[in-house]
C-alpha positions as CSV (number, residue, x, y, z in Angstrom):
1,X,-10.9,-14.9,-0.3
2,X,-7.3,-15.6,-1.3
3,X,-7.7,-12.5,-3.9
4,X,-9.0,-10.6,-0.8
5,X,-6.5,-10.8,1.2
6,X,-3.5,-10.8,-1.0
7,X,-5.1,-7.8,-2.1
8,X,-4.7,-6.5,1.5
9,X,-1.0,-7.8,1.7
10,X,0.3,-4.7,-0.8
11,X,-0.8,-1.9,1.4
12,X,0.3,-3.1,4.6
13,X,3.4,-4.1,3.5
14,X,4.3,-0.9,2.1
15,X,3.7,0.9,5.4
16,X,5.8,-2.3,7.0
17,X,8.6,-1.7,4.2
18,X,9.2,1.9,5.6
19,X,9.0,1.4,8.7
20,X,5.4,3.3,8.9
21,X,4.1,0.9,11.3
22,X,5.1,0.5,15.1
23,X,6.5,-2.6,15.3
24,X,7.3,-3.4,19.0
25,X,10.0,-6.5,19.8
26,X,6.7,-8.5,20.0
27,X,5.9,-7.7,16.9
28,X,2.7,-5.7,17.9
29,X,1.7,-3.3,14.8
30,X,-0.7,-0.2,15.9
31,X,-2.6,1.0,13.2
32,X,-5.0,3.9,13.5
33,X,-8.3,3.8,11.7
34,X,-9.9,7.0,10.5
35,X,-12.6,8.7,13.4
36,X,-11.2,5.2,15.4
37,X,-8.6,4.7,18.8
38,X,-5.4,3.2,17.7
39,X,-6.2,-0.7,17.3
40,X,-2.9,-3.1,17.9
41,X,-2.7,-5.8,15.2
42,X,-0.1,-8.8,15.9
43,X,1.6,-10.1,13.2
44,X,4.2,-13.2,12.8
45,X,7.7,-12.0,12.2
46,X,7.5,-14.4,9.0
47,X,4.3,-12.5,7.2
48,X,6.3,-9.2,8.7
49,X,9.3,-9.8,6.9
50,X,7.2,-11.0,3.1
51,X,5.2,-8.0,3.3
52,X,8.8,-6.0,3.9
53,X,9.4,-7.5,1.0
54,X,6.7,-7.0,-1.0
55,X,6.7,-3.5,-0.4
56,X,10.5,-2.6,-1.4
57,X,9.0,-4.3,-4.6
58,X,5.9,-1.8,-5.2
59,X,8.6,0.9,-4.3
60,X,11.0,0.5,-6.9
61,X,7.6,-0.6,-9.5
62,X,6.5,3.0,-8.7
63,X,9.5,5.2,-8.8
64,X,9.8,2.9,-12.3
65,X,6.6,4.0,-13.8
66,X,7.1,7.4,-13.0
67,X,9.9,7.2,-15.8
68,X,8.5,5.1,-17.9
69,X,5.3,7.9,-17.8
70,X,7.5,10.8,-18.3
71,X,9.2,8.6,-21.4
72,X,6.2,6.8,-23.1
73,X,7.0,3.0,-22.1
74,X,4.3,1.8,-22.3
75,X,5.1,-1.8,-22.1
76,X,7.2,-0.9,-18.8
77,X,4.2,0.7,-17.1
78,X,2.0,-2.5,-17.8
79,X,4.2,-4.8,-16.7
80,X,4.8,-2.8,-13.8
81,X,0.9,-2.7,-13.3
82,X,0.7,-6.3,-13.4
83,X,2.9,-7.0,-11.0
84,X,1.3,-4.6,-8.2
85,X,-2.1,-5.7,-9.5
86,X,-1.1,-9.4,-9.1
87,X,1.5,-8.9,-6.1
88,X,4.9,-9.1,-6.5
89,X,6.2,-11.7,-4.0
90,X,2.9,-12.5,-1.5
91,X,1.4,-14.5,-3.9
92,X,3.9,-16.9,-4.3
93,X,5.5,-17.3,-0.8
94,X,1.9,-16.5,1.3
95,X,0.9,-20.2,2.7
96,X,-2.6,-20.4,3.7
97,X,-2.2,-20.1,7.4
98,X,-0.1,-16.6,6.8
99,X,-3.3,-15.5,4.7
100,X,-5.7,-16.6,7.3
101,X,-3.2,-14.7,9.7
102,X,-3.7,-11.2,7.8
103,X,-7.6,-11.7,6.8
104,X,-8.0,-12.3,10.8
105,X,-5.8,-9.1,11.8
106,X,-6.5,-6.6,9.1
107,X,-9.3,-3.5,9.9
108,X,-12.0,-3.1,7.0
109,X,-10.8,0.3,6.3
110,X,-7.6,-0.8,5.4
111,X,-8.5,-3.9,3.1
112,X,-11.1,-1.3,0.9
113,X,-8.6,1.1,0.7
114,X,-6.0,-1.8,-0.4
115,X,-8.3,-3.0,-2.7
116,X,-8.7,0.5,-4.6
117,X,-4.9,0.6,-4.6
118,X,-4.8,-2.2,-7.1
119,X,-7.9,-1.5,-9.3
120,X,-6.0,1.7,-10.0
121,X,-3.0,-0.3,-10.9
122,X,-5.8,-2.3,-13.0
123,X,-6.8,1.6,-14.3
124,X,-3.0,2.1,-15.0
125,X,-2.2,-1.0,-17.3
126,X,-4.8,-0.1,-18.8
127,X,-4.0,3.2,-20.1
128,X,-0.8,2.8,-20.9
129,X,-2.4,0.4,-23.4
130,X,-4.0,2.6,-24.5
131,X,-0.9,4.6,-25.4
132,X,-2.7,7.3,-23.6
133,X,-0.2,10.0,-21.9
134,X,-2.5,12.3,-20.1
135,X,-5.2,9.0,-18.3
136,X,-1.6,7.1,-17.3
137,X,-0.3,10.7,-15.9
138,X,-4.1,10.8,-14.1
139,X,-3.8,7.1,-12.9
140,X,-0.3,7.3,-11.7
141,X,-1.6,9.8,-9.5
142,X,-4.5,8.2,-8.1
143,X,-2.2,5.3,-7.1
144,X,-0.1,7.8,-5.0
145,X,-3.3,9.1,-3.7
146,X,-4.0,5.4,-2.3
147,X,-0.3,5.6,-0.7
148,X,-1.1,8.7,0.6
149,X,-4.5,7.9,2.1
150,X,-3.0,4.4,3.9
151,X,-0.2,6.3,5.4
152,X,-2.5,9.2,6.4
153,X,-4.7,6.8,8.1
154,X,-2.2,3.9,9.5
155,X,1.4,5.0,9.4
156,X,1.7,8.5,10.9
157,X,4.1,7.3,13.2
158,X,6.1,6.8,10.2
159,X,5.1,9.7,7.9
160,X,4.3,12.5,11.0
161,X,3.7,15.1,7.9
162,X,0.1,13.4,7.6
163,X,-0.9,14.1,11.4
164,X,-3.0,16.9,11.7
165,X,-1.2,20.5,12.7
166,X,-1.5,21.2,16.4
167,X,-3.6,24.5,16.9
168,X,-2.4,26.9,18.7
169,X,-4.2,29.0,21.1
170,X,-4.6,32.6,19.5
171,X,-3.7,35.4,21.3
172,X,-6.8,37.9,21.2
């Protein structure tokens, strides 16, 4: 279980690094499911402010690995990997009651799609390995895509580019 949910720390955090979750002054978070109403989720200002951290972290890892890609450093983008696979600061600071907290408050949506964020940091270690250019190009990408899916689906207060275009009526 403790995998589980630190698993579920890194992609909530990011969204609460950025601000992409509403955070109210009593600390309410809304987060949207996909095809669901908005469901509020209530989190302690003290898990608030390690997964803040956590996600300023994975931030700088990525904007890292896209150099380290684009100059063949290998060692850089596993370490890097590790460290988002692994968490960079949850896994140390998260006491059992603040993972019990996050288990309790998180939808299933988002822990599956946290989950597939770090087996494609896993995916990412791994081909940089490999010394192999073109899979850590393809796998650097499939970890933005998991970025990009959590923010579409719980943090379009935050990133409004995600939220579906208003139609407008056509004149005929």
């Amino acid at each position: 279980m403790k995998t589980r949910v630190l698993a579920s720390i890194v992609i909530i955090g990011a969204t609460a690094a950025v601000g992409g979750i509403l955070i109210t002054r009593t600390e309410y978070v809304h987060a949207a499911e996909p095809r669901a109403t908005s469901k509020e989720v209530k989190l302690s200002p003290q898990l608030l402010n390690l997964l803040r951290a956590e996600m300023r972290e994975i931030s700088l890892g990525m904007q890292g690995v896209a150099l380290s890609v684009a100059t063949a450093d290998w060692k850089s983008i596993q370490e890097t990997s590790t460290k988002i696979r692994g968490s960079y600061i949850m896994e140390k600071k998260l006491t059992p009651a603040l993972a019990k907290e996050l288990d309790q408050a998180l939808p299933e949506q988002f822990k599956r799609l946290d989950a597939e964020f770090h087996q494609r940091a896993e995916k990412l270690g791994s081909a940089a390995a490999a010394h192999d250019p073109e899979m850590a190009v393809f796998q650097y990408s499939r970890l933005i895509e998991s970025c990009t899916q959590c923010h579409s689906a719980y943090a379009r207060s935050r990133f409004p580019g995600f939220a579906a275009p208003v139609q407008q009526p056509r004149p005929h």
